[in-house]
C-alpha positions in Angstrom: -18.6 -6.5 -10.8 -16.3 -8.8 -8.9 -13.4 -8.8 -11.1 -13.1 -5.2 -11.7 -13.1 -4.2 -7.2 -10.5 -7.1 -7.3 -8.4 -5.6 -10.0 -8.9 -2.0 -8.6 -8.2 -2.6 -5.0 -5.1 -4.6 -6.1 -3.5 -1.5 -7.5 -3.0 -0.1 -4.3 -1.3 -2.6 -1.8 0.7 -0.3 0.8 -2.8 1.4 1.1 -3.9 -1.9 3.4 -2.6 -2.1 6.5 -3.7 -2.3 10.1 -7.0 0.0 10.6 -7.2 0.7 6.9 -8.7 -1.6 4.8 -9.8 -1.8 1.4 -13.8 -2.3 0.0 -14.0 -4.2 -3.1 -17.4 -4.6 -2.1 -19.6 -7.2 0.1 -19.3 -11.1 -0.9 -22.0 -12.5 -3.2 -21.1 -15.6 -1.8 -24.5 -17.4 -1.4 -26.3 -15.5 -4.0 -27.6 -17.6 -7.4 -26.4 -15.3 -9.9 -29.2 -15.8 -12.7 -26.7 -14.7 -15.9 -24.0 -17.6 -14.8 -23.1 -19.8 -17.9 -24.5 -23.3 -17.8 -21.8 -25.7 -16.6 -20.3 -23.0 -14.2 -20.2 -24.4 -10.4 -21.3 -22.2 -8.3 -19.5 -22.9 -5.5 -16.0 -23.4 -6.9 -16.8 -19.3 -7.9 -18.0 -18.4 -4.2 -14.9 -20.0 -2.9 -13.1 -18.4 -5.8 -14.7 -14.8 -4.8 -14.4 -15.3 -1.2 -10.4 -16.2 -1.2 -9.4 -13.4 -2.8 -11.1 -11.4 -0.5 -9.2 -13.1 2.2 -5.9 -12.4 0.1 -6.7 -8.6 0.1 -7.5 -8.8 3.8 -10.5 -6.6 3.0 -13.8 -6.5 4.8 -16.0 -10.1 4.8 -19.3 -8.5 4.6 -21.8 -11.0 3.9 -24.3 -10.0 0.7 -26.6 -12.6 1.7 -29.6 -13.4 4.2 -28.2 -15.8 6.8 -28.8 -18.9 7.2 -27.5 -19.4 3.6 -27.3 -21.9 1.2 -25.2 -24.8 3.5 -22.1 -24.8 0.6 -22.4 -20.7 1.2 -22.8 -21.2 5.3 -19.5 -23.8 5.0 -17.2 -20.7 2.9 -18.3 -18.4 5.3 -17.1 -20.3 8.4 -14.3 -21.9 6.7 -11.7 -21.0 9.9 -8.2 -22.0 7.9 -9.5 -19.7 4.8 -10.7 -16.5 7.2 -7.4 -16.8 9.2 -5.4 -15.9 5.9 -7.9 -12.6 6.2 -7.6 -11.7 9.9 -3.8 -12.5 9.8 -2.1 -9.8 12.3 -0.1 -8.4 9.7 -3.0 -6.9 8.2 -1.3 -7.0 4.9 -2.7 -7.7 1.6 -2.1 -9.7 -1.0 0.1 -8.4 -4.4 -0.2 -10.3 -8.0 2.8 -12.1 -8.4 2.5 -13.3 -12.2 0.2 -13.9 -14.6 -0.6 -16.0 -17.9 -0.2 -14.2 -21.2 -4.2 -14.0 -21.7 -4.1 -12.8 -17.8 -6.7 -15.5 -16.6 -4.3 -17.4 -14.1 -2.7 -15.4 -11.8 -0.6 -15.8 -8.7 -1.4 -14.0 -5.6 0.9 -14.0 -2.4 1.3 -12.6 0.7 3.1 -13.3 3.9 1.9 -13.7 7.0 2.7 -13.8 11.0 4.5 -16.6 11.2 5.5 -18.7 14.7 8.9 -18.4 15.6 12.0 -19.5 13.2 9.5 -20.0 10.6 8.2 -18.4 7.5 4.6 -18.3 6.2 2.7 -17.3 3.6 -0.5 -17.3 2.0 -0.5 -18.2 -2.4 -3.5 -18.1 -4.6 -3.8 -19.4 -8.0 -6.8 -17.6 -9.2 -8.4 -18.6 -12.8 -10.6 -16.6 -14.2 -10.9 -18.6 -17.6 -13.9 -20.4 -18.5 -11.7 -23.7 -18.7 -9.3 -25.5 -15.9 -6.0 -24.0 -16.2 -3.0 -25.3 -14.8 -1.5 -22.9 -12.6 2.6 -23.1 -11.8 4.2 -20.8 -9.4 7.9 -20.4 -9.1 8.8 -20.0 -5.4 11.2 -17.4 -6.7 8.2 -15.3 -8.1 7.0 -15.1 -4.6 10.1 -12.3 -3.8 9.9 -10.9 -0.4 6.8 -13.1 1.2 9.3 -16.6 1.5 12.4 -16.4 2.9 14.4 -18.5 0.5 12.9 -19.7 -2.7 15.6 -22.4 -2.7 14.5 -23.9 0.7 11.7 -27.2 0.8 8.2 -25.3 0.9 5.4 -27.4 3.1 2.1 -26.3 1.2 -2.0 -26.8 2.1 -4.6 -26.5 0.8 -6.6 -24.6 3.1 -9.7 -25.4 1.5 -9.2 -29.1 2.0 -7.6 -28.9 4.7 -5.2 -30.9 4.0 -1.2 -30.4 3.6 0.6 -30.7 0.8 3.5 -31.9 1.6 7.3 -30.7 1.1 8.3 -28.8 -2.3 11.3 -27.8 -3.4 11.3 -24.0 -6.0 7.6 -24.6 -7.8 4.2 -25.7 -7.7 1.6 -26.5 -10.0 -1.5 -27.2 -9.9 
């Protein structure tokens, strides 16, 4: 399913670039998935499923009849979210860390950034059945920050809505 395109097409990161993308697969986004546990929200996993296919800049084909569901219609023209994906880089995303039991993990990868400054894009993906807290060490992030030590201005793309200024880690 899901997890195991994401985990395969993760294993090969120089193999994304610029007219060469990666298929994990279309989204599901949208569709009601008739084994998911009881107490699972649906749309916390679409936006789950559709990030991370944003982070491995891979193709957003849409598994679903549109119009869809309106929480599936609102993923799917999230702008902030799909400009992670269409960055002009073309570069995808590499796992960065990961819990001992290897359900929250750390995703990064940089972006085009405007002139004099760095970006980057950072996903703390669960895949537990329980909220995790997720910490990232701005070091971890290697090569996609220019200086771990520096302030960090983070947002939440889904909320759209900054973060403000941090200085070596985040947790959430």
């Amino acid at each position: 399913g899901m997890m195991n395109n994401l985990w395969g097409n993760s294993r090969y990161p120089n193999a994304t670039k610029i007219g060469a993308w990666q298929d994990p697969d279309m989204l599901i986004v949208g569709m009601n998935i008739s084994d998911t546990p009881q107490g699972v929200n649906m749309v916390e996993e679409w936006r789950a499923h559709f990030s991370m296919w944003c982070m491995l800049a891979a193709p957003l084909w849409i598994g679903v009849p549109l119009p869809a569901d309106p929480a599936a219609m609102d993923i799917f023209l999230h702008k902030e979210v799909i400009s992670v994906n269409q960055d002009p880089l073309g570069l995808m995303a590499t796992r960065v860390s990961s819990s001992d039991d290897g359900h929250a993990t750390v995703w990064a990868k940089k972006l085009a950034s405007p002139a004099g400054a760095a970006s980057a894009a950072v996903a703390l993906f669960n895949t537990a059945t329980t909220p995790q807290n997720i910490s990232v060490s701005f070091q971890d992030l290697g090569d996609v920050i220019i200086n771990p030590f520096s302030v960090v201005n983070l947002r939440d793309l889904w909320l759209s809505k900054d973060l403000g200024p941090w200085r070596k880690s985040f947790s959430q």
